[in-house]
Structure formats: C-alpha cells, structure tokens
N, C-alpha and C positions, 0 to 999 in steps of 0.2 A: 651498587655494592654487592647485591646477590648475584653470582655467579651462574649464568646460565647452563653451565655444567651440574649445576646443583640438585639435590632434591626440595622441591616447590609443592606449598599446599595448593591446591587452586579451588576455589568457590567463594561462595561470599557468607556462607554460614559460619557463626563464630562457635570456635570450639577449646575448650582450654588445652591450656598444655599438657602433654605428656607425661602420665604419671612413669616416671623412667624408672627400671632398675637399677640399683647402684651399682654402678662400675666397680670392678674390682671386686665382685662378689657373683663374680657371674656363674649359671647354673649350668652343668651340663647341656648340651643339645639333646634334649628328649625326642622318642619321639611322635611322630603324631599320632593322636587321640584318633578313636573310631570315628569321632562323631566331624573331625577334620572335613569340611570343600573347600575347596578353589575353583573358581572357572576362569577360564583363558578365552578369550576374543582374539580372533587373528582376523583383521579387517581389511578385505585388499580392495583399496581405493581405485576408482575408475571403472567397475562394473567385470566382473570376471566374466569372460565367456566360459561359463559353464555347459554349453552343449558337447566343449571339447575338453571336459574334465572327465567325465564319464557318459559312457552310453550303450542302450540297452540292444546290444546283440540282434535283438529281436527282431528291431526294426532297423538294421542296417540298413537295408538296403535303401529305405526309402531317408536316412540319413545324408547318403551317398549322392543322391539324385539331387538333395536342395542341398545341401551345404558348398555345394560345386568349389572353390578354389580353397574353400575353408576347411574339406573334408579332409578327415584323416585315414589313411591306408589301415587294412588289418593287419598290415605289420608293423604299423604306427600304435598298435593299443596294447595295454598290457592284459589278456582274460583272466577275468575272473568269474567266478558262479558264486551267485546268494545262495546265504541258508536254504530259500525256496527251490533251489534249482536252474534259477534264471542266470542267462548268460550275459555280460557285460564285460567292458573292455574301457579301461582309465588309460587316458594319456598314457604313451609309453615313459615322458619321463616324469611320469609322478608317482614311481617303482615303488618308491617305500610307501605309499597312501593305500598303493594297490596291495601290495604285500600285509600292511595290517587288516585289511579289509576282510583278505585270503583268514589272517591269522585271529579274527572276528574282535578286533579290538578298535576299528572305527567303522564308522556306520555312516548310510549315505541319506540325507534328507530331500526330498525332489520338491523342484517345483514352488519356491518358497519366495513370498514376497510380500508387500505391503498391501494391506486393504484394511478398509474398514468394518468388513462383514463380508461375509461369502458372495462373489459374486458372477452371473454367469457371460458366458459371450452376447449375446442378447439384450441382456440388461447393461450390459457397459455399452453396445453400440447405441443404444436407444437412451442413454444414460437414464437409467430407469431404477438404479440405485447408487450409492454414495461409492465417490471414485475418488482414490487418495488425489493429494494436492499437486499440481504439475505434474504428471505422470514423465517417467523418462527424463529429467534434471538430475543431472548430478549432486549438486547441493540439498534437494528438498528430497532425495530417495538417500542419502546418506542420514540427513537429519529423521525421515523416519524411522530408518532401522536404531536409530540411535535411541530413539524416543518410544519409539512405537505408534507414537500418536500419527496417523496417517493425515488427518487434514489439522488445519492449523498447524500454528506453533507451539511448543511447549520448553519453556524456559530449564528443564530438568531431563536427563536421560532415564530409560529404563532399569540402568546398572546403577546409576546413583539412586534413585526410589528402594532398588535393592539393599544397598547401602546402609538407608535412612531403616530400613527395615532389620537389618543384622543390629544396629544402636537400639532401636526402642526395644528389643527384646536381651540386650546385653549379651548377643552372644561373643564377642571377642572384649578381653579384660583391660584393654589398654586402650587408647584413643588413636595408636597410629591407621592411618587411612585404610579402610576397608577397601578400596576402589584406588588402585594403583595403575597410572601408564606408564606404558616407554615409548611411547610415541607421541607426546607432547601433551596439551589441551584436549579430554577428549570431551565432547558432551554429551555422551554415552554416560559416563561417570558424573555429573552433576547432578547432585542431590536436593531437598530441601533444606536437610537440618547437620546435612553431612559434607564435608570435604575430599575431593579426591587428591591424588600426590602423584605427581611427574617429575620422574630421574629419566636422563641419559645415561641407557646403559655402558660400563666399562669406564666409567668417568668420576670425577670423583664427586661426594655428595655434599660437599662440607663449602663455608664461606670463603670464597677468594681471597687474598690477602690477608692470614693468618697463618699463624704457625704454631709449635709449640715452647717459643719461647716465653720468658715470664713479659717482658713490652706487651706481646703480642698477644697473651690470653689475658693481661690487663686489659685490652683494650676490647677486647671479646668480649667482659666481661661488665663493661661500660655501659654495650650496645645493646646489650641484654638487660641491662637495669632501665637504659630509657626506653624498652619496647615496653616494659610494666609501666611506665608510666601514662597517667591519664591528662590527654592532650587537650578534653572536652569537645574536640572535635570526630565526630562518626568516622568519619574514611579514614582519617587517620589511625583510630584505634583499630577499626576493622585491619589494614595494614598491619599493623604493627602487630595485632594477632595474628595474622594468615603466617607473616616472615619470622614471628617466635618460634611458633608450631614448625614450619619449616626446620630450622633450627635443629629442636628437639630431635623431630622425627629424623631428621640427617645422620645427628649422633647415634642415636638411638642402634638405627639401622646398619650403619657403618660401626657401631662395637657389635652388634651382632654376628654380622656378617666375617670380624674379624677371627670369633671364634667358629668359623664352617671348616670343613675339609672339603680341600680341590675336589670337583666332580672327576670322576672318570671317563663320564660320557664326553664323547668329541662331540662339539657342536661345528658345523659351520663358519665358517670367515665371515659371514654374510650379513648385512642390516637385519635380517628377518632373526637368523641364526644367533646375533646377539640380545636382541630381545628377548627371546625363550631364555637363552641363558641367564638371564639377570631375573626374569621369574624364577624357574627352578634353583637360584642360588638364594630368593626370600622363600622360596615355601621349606627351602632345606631350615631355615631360622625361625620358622613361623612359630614353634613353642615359645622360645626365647623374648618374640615379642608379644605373645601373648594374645595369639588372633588361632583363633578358631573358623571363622569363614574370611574369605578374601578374594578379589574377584580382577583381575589382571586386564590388561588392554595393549593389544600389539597389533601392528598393523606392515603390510607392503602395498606399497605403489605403483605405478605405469599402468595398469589394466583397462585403459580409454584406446584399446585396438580398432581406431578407424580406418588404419593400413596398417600392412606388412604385421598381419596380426598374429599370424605362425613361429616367424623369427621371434616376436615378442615372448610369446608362450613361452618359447626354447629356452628363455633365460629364466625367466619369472618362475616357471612349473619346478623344477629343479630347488631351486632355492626353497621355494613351501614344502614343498615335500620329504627333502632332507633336515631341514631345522623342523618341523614338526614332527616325524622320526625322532629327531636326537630327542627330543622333548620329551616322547612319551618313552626311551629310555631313561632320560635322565629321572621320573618320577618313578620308575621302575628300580633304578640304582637306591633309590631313597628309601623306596618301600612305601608310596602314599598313591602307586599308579590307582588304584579303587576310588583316591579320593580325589581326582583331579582330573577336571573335564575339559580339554578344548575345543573349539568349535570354529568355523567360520562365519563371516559376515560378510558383503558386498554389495554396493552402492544396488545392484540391479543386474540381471545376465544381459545379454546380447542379444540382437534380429538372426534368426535363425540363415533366413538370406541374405548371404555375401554382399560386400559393396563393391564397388567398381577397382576400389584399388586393393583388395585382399586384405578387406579387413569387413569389420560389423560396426552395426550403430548400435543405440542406446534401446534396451525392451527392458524386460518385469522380471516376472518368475525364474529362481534360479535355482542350481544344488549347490548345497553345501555338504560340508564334513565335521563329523560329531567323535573326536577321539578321546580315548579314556578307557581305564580297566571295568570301572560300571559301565561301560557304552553298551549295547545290546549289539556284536558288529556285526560283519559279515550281513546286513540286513539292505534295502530299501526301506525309508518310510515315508509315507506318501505316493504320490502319482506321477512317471513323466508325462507329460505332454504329446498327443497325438501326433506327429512330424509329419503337418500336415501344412501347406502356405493356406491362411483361410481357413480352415481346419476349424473344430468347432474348440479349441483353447487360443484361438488366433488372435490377438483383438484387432487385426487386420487383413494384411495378406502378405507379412514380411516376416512372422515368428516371434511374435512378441509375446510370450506365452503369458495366459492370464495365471497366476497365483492360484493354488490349489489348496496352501498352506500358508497360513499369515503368521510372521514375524511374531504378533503375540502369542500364538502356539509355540512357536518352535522356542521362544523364550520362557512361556511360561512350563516348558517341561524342563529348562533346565533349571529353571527358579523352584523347580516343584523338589526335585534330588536336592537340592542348595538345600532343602531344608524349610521353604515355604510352605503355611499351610495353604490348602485350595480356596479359603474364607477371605485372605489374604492376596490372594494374585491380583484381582482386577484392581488394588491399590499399586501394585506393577504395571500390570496393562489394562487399562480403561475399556479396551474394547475389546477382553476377552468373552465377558458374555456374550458377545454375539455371534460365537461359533461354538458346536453341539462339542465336539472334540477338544477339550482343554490339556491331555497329557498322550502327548504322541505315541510316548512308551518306547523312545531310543534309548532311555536310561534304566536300569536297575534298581 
C-alpha cells in the first residue's frame, strides 16, 4: 500500500506521532536561529581514489613515478596553495571543490580511515595491535564508517547515536526525524531510541492511491484509525507505528515545503545534484518543522575503479563537485551557509600502484572534503602519506596507506560544532578515547 516513492520512517524504535502544526494556520518561514546545524554526508560507494582528488605538489614527482598509467598530467590539476603556503593541485574537474578551497570555504582532511587506535606500520605487519575487521571489504569498511565501530558489529550508526543524542536533550521541538536520507536505508542513521526517514527526492512523499476526494480521504481516514488500533500483536503494532509516523511526517513535510520559495540556485540534473536539492529545500523549512539540529545522508556510486579508472573519474568528479558547489550556494542563498556542514565519506581509498588494466584495488586511508561557512578552508588537516611503495605508511608494498586519522576524530569534530559536549562523544564513538586528538579543528 505504501508507496515506494514515499517518505518512510525506518528503525524499529517506537516513537509517537507527530505533534503537527495545524494546517491552515501556518507561520511565516522564519528564519534560522543561531544556534541552527545540519550536517550533510555525501557518501561515495565503492572506495574513492583519492590519491587523484588531490595532491601535494610537493611530492609530484615521486607521485608521477608510482601512479604510472593512473598519473595525472600538471595540466590535468587544477593549483591551488594552503593557507600555510603549500602547493597542491585537485583534479582538474573538480573546479568548483578547488575553487572553494582557493575561496577558504572547504577544507581537506588527509589520510582518514578506520582503526581502532593509532596504529603504526610495524605493529599492523606483526599484528602487534587491534586491526579493524576485514581490512579492504567493501561491505565491513562501509559498515565501519557508518558505525564507527571498527571490529565487530554494531546494530546502530554513528548519525543515529547522534540522533538519539539531539532527543534526550530536546533540542528540536517536533518529532519529525532528526536523521533524514535520500538515498534509501542508511545504517549510518539507525539509532537506539530514534528513527531515521527516507524520501526519493523530486517524488512525491504522500500514500499511493489517494486523492483529494471526499471517497478518497474517507478512506485515508479509515486507515489511520486502524493504525491506532491495538492488534496485541508486537510487529504489528511496531508496523503500524513506523507507517503512522510515515504518514504524518509526509504531510507534515509536504505542507511545509509547500509554503517555500523556488531556490534560485541552479543545481544539477544529476542523481547526486538532486539529493542536495531536496536537503537544501528541508533546511529552507526547517523553522516550520521545528528542528533545530538535523543531520542529512546523500550518497554516489560506481567508485570500485578496477579498470579504466580515469574515464570513470571523468564522469563521477564532475557531477560531486558541481552538486556540492550548488549546495553550498544554495545555503548561502538562504543565509544558513555558517550553519551547515557537508562532508564526505568512502567505503576506503585505493592502492596507490596501478593494476594491469588502468585501474586500482581496494586500500585504507583516504581524503576527504569538509564544506561549510564555519569550515576553517583553504587548510590541510592531518597528514598525506609518504608516496612511497613499502614506505613506512605502506601496509605493504602496493600503497595502501595506513590511517593517520580515525573515522572517530573526524566525526567527532563534526559532532563537537553539531553541538556535542566532549563528556558526551565517546557515547558517539566508543573508541574515541583512544586517540590523544579528539577535535581536529577543521571547524569554527
């Protein structure tokens, strides 16, 4: 009956319904409060090779030498220079990423990946301390970043912990989901005691087979009486909360959103480009519903370059870099760019040494990108990787750079701006005590 085009709660925490605004009394779009965050996840599935997102000048040349069919030409980069002075060069087409970097409004995190504690080349070859679970898998390096938890399983993400954390202190007034995708199920976003919520952007949010006829919202109106009803059976009720709440939150959303003004900012034609879009058209309503913090989940895919991994880029770079552009216009059209952070995520970077057919296998430590009006830009934070095959960040002799920065830093410095206190984080990530450096300082 529910409409896979819909807006869907997902978890299995039960949460009443929606205390809704009354319709037809609705309030100006105000707008946001100082004390307003959002954070954006752009998660690109399949392991990004970041060697060829950015790279430090510095060590061109000895880039040049290993990356052999993977290498990018210096007329292939676009230069840029950090605050410190240092010389770099991003993909040439990831122009707008470069361009805000220039413009200090995104910032570059090196080196960044899952562990359980600091650990050095030595000690991972001798396994001489704790090594996350399957190193180099697709599914268990995605499930980390999602979770943070490096070995084992944990049935809850990091964002939903977050989540669970924004409810027990009441910072937003309403019940609609703290923890929103547009990319379907995330488990990034499952909570303990909270509920995350998945729309298809551009689609509609509301029940299939209904209208606004009076048959029609009879019968709506049915459906909704036998969701209150108590079945005595668990799953079922659990069910029939999760699809009430749905419901609500649909409405809820879709009146709000009816009272927005078209953005100005062009986004994108693109899968990536439409997800931004449908954040920045809820953070534009976010008084309306009554959320104070909220924390978004977008993702692109193909990034598993084990051939023809150049041609791949050409399409994919493009597409992130112009939709995350529009984005941080579009929060700029709003007036909430200070208050709204995106970021990236990815399964794992790439073997620094090429494979036979002009592509890379699966490695560790990657960069990401930290954008936002509080970002600290135009910076490095962290360390690259000696570009060295065997080299002492090696954990071999193919470039699989060991992690310098763990997932739970680079998270808990955006859960720290979100508004967390530091007494607080390690109920985010379990394993941040065990690194000296708890706030990166990429944020404001």
């Amino acid at each position: 009956m529910f409409s896979r085009r819909g807006f869907i709660r997902i978890g299995a925490a039960s949460v009443g319904t929606m205390a809704l605004r009354p319709f037809g009394l609705l309030p100006a779009l105000a707008q946001s409060g100082p004390d307003y965050r959002a954070l954006v996840c752009v998660f690109l599935y399949g392991g990004n090779d970041s060697n060829n997102t950015i790279i430090p000048m510095d060590s061109y040349t000895a880039y040049q030498s290993i990356r052999g069919s993977l290498g990018l030409a210096t007329s292939a980069l676009t230069p840029v220079t950090s605050v410190s002075g240092a010389p770099y060069g991003f993909h040439t087409l990831l122009t707008e990423l470069a361009s805000m970097f220039t413009a200090k409004e995104l910032a570059v995190v090196a080196n960044v990946g899952s562990l359980v504690a600091p650990i050095t080349q030595s000690q991972y070859q001798a396994a001489k301390a704790p090594i996350p679970l399957n190193l180099f898998s697709h599914a268990d390096q995605q499930q980390q970043w999602a979770t943070s938890m490096a070995q084992g399983n944990s049935p809850t993400g990091w964002g939903g912990r977050l989540a669970d954390y924004v409810a027990s202190q009441n910072l937003n007034s309403s019940s609609f989901p703290t923890f929103l995708s547009m990319a379907g199920n995330a488990l990034e976003g499952v909570g303990v005691k909270t509920q995350q919520g998945a729309l298809t952007p551009g689609q509609s949010m509301q029940l299939a087979g209904f209208n606004s006829s009076a048959a029609s919202q009879a019968r709506l109106g049915a459906l909704s009486n036998l969701l209150t009803l108590n079945s005595g059976v668990s799953l079922t009720q659990a069910a029939n909360s999760t699809l009430s709440n749905s419901i609500a939150d649909a409405k809820a959303l879709g009146q709000a959103l009816s009272q927005s003004t078209p953005l100005k900012t062009q986004f994108p034609a693109t899968t990536l480009g439409a997800q931004l879009q449908q954040v920045a058209q809820i953070i534009q309503v976010q008084s309306y519903l009554g959320m104070r913090r909220q924390i978004f989940f977008c993702s692109l895919g193909s990034f598993d370059t084990h051939t023809g991994e150049l041609g791949t880029l050409n399409t994919l770079y493009p597409e992130l870099s112009q939709s995350m552009s529009a984005f941080y216009d579009a929060t700029v059209e709003l007036g909430v760019a200070q208050n709204v952070t995106a970021f990236t995520e990815s399964d794992f970077n790439r073997t620094f040494q090429p494979t036979s057919g002009d592509g890379s296998d699966h490695a560790w430590g990657g960069h990401h990108v930290v954008l936002g009006g509080a970002v600290q830009g135009g910076r490095i934070f962290g360390a690259f990787p000696t570009f060295k095959l065997g080299g002492p960040d090696d954990t071999d002799v193919r470039g699989r750079w060991i992690p310098t920065t763990s997932i739970d830093q680079y998270g808990a410095t955006l859960c720290s701006w979100f508004g967390v206190p530091t007494t607080a984080l390690p109920m985010i990530f379990p394993n941040l005590p065990n690194f000296s450096s708890q706030n990166l300082g990429f944020l404001g």
